[in-house]
C-alpha positions in Angstrom: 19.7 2.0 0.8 16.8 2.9 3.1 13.1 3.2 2.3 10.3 5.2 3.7 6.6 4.6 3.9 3.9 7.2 3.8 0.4 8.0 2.6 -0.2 8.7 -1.1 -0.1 12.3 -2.1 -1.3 14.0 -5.3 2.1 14.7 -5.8 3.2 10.6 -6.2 0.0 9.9 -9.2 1.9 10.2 -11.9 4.5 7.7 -10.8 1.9 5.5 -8.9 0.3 5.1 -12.2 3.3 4.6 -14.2 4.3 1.9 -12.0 0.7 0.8 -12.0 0.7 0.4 -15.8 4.3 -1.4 -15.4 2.9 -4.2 -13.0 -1.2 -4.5 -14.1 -0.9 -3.7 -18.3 -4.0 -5.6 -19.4 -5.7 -4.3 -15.9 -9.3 -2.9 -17.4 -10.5 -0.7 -16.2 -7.2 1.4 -15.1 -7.2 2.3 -11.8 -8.1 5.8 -11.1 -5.8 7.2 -8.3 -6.5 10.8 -8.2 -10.5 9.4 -8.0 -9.0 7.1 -5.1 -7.6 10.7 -3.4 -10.9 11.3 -3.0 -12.7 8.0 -1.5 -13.0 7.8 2.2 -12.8 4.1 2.3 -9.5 4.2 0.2 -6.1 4.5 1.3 -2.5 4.0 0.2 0.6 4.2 1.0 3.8 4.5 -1.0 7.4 2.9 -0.3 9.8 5.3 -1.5 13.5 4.9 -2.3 15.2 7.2 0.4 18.4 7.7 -2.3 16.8 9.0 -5.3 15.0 11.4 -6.8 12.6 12.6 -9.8 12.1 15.4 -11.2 8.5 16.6 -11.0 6.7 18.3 -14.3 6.0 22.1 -13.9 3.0 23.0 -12.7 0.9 25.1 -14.7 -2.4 27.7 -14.2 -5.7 26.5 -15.1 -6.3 27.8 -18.9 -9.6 28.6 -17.5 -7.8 31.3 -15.2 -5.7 32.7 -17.8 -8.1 33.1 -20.1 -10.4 35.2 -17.4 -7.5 36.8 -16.6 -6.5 38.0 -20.1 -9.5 39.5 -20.5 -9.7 41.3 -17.0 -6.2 42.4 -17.6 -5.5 43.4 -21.4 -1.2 44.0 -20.9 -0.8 41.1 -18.9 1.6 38.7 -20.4 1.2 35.0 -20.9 4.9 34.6 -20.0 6.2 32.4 -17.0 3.1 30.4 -16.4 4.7 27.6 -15.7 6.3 27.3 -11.9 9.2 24.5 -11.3 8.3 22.0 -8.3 11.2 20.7 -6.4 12.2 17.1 -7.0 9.9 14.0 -5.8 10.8 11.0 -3.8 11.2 7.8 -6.0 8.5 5.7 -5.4 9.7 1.7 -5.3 5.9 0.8 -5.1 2.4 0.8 -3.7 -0.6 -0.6 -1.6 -3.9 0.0 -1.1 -6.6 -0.9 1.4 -10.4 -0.3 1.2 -12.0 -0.3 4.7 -16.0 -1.7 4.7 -17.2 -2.2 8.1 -13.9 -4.4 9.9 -12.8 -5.7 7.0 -9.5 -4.2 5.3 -10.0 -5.5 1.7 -6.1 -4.7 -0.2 -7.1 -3.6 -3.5 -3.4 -3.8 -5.2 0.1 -3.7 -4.0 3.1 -3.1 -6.7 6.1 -2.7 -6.7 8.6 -1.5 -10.0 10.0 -4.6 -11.8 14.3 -3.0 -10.3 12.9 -3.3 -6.9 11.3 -7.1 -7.2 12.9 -9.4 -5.0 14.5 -7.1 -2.6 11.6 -7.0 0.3 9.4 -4.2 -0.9 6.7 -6.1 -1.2 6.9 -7.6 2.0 7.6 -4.0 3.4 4.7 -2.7 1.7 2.4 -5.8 2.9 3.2 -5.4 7.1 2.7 -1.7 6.7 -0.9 -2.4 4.9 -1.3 -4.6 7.9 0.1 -2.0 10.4 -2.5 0.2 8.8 -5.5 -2.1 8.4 -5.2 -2.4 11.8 -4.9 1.5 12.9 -8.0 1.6 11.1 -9.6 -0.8 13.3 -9.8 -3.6 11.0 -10.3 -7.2 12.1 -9.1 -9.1 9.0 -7.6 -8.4 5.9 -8.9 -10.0 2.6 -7.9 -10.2 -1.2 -7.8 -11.7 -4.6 -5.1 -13.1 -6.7 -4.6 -14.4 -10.2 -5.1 -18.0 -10.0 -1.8 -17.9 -12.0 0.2 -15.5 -10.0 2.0 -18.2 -7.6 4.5 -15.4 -6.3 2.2 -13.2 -5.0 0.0 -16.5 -3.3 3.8 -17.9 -1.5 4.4 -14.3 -0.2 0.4 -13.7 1.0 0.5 -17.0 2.5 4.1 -16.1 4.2 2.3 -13.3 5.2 -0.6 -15.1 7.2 -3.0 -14.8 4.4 -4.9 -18.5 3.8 -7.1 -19.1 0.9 -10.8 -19.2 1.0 -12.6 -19.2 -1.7 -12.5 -18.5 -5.7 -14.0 -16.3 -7.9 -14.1 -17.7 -11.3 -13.4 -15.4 -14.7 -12.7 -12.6 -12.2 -10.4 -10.5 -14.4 -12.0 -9.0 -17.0 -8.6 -9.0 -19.7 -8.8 -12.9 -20.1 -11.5 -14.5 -17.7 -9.0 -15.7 -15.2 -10.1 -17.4 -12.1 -9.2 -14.7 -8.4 -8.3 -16.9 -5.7 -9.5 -15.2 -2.7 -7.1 -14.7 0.4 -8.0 -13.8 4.3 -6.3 -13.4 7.0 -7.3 -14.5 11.2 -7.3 -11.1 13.4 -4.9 -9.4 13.0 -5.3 -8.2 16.9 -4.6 -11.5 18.0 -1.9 -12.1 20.0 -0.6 -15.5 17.5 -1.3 -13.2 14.4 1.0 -10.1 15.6 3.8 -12.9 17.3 4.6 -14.0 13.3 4.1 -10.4 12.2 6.9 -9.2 14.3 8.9 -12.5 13.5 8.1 -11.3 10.2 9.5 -7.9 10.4 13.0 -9.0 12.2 13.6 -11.1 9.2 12.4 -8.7 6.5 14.7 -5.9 8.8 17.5 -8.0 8.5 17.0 -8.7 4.5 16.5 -5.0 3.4 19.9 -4.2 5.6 21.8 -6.9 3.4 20.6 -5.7 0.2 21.6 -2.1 1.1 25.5 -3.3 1.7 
């Protein structure tokens, strides 16, 4: 089993949101990816699962279009408005990064509850670093349910330390965020345990996909 990361497409929203939905339920408000699509200091990236597929919905016109065409157009027949789209990649999970100044700040990374413990999220978290740092970023911040321990072990494992709390952050039940930075990421110490890092986490995916 091999995976592949790229740049979120229009094409991956209504999976990103399912799995978004799947890993953030009480999460108000939703996330609004397509909205995201569209924001110059967002981006994503998708982990997709290189031996699967989905099927993706048909596309259809605008009812706008038809409707102007009907009338333009009196015999033309409201048959076949529906075009078949070839299958999607499966996406395993997410990340996203908003860039402000030289700070990359992760907004959410998620990963579907079959692919947990198998090193997606760690995949997902070096190539938000990878990225971060294409996009000139110095540091990398976020925050984290006081609660969510798993997520804190693999930040920290990740070069991420704690700095600072924001309390009731999270609107659903007034948890506390503990807020995570990073050093720079250009610096030479940083990218010696990122690459450390990315041996191990090489090694790991190649077991799981025996």
């Amino acid at each position: 089993m091999t995976y592949s990361i790229r740049s979120l497409a229009k094409e991956d929203l209504a999976q990103v949101n399912a799995i978004d939905r799947e890993a953030f339920p009480n999460q108000w408000p939703p996330a609004n990816y397509r909205q995201e699509l569209q924001n110059r200091l967002a981006h994503y990236i998708i982990a997709s699962d290189d031996s699967r597929t989905v099927d993706s919905p048909p596309e259809k016109p605008p009812n706008r279009l038809l409707r102007l065409a009907s009338r333009l157009i009196p015999w033309l027949k409201r048959t076949d408005t529906t075009q078949a789209q070839p299958p999607q990649p499966y996406i395993a999970g997410f990340s996203g990064i908003w860039m402000m100044v030289d700070e990359a700040h992760i907004t959410n990374i998620a990963v579907r509850q079959p692919y947990q413990g198998r090193g997606i999220g760690g995949l997902l978290l070096i190539a938000t670093i990878d990225l971060a740092r294409e996009l000139k970023a110095s540091f990398l911040t976020l925050e984290v349910r006081a609660s969510n321990l798993v997520a804190q072990n693999l930040y920290s494992r990740y070069g991420f330390n704690k700095t600072g709390l924001r309390r009731g952050y999270y609107l659903d039940n007034r948890e506390d965020a503990i807020i995570m930075s990073t050093k720079s990421i250009a610096s030479p110490a940083f990218q010696a345990q990122l690459q450390q890092l990315r041996e191990s986490l090489s090694r790991k995916l190649s077991q799981v996909s025996k």
